[in-house]
Backbone as CSV, one residue per row, in Angstrom:
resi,resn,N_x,N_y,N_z,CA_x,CA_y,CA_z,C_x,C_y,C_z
1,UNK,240.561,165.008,81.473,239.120,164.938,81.335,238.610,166.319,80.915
2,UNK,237.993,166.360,79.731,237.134,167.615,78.735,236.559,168.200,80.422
3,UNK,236.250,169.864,80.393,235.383,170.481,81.505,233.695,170.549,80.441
4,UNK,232.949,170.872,81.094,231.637,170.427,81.088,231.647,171.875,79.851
5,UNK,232.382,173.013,79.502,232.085,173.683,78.364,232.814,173.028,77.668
6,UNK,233.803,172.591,77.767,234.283,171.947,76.257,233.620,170.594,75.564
7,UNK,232.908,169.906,76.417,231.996,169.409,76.171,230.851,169.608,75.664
8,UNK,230.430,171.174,75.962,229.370,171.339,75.235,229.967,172.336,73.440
9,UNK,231.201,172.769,73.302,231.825,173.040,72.373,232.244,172.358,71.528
10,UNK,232.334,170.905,71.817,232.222,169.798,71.184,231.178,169.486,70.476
11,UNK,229.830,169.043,71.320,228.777,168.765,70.491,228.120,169.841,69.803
12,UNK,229.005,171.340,69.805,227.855,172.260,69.190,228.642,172.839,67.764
13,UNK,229.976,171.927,67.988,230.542,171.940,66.159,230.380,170.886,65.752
14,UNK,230.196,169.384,67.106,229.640,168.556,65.482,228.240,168.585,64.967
15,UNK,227.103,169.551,65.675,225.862,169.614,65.569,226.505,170.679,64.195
16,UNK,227.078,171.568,64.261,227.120,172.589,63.048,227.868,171.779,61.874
17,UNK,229.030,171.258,62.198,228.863,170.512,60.792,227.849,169.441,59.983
18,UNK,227.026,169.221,61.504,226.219,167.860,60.936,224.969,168.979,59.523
19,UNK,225.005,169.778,60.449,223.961,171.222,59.475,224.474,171.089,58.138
20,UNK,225.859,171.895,58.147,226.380,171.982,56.868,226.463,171.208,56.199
21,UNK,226.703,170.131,56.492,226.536,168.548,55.430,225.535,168.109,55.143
22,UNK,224.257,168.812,55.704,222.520,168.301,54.660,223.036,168.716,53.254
23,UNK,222.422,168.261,52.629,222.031,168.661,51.603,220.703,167.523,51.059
24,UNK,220.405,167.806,49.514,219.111,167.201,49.204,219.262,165.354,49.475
25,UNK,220.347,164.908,49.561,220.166,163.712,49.773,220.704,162.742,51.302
26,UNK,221.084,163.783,52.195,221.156,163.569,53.455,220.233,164.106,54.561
27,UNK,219.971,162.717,55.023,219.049,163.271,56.617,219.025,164.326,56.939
28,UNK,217.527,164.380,57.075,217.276,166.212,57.487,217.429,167.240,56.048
29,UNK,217.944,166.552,55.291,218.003,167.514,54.125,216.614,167.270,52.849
30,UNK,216.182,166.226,53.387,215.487,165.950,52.761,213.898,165.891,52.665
31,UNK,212.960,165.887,52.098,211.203,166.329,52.437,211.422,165.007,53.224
32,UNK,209.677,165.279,54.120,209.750,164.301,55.030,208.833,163.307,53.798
33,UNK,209.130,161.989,54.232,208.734,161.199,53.723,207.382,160.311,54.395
34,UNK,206.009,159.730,53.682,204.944,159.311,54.508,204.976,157.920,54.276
35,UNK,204.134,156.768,54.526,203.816,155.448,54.153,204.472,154.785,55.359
36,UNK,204.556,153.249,54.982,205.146,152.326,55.900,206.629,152.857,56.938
37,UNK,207.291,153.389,55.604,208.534,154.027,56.417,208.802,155.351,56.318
38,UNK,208.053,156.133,57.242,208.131,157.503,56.890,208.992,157.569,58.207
39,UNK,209.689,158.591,57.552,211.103,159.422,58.369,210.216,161.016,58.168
40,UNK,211.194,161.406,59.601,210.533,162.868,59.559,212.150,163.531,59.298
41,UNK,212.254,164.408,58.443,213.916,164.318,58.086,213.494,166.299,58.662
42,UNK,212.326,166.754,58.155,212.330,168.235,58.847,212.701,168.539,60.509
43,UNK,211.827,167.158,61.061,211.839,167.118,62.793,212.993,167.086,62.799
44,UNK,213.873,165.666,62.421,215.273,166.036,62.957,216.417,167.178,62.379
45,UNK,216.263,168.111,61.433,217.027,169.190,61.222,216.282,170.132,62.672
46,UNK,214.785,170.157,62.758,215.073,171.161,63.866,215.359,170.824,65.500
47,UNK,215.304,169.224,65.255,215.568,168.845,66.721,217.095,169.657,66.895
48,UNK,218.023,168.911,65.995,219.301,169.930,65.670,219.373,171.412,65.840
49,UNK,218.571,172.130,65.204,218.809,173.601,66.003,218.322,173.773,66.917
50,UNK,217.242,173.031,67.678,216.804,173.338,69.105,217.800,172.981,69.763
51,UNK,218.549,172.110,69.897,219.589,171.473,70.375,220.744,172.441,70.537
52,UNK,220.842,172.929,69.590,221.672,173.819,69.136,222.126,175.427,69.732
53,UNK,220.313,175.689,69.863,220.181,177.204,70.471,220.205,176.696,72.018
54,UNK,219.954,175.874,72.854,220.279,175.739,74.091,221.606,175.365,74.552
55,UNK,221.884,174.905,73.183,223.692,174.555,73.546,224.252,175.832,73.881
56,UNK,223.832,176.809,73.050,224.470,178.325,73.163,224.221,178.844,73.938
57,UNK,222.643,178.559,74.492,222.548,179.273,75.889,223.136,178.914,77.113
58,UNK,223.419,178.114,76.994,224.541,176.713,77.669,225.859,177.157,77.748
59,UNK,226.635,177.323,76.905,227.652,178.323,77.265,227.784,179.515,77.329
60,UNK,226.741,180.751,76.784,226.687,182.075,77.394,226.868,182.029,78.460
61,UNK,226.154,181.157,79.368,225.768,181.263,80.878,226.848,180.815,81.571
62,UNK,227.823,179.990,80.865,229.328,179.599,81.699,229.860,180.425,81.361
63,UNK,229.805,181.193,80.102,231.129,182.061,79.818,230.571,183.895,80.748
64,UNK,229.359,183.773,81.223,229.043,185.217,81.840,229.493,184.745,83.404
65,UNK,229.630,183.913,83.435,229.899,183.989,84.882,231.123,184.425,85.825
66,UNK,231.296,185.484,86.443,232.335,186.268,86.317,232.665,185.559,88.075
67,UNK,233.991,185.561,88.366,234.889,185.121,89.351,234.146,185.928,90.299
68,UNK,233.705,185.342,92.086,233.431,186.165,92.630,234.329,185.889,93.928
69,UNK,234.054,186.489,95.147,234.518,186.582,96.975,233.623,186.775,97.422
70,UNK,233.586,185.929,98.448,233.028,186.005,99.795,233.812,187.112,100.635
71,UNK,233.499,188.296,101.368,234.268,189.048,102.754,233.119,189.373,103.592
72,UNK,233.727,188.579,104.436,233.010,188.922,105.826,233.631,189.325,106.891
73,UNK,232.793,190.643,107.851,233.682,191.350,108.261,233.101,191.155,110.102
74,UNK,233.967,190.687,110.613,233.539,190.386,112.183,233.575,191.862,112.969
75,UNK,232.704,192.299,114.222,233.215,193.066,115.198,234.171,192.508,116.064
76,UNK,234.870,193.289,116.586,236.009,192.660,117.106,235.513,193.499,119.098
């Protein structure tokens, strides 16, 4: 079973390839469109990097977390 960072290392390369693969005729790559069926193709490229920049803050914060101890010291 994936640990909860490789999980998030997962969704934050397929969020980066999903990036790299806009272009002018794929979702998000494209102007937003209005009328009966308007798609917002800008919202979802930045839902994607919002997504994206918390993913990272998401693992900074696992990867800073440094090994610690408890010592406690009794009178005897």
């Amino acid at each position: 079973m994936p640990t909860p960072l490789e999980n998030l290392e997962t969704r934050r390369d397929a969020i980066c390839a999903e990036l790299a693969a806009m272009g002018p005729t794929a979702a998000g790559g494209k102007p937003n469109s209005s009328g009966a069926d308007s798609i917002d193709h800008v919202g979802y490229k930045d839902g994607l990097y919002r997504e994206l920049d918390e993913i990272n803050k998401q693992i900074a914060a696992i990867n800073s977390q440094e090994p610690w101890e408890i010592i406690a010291e009794y009178d005897v």
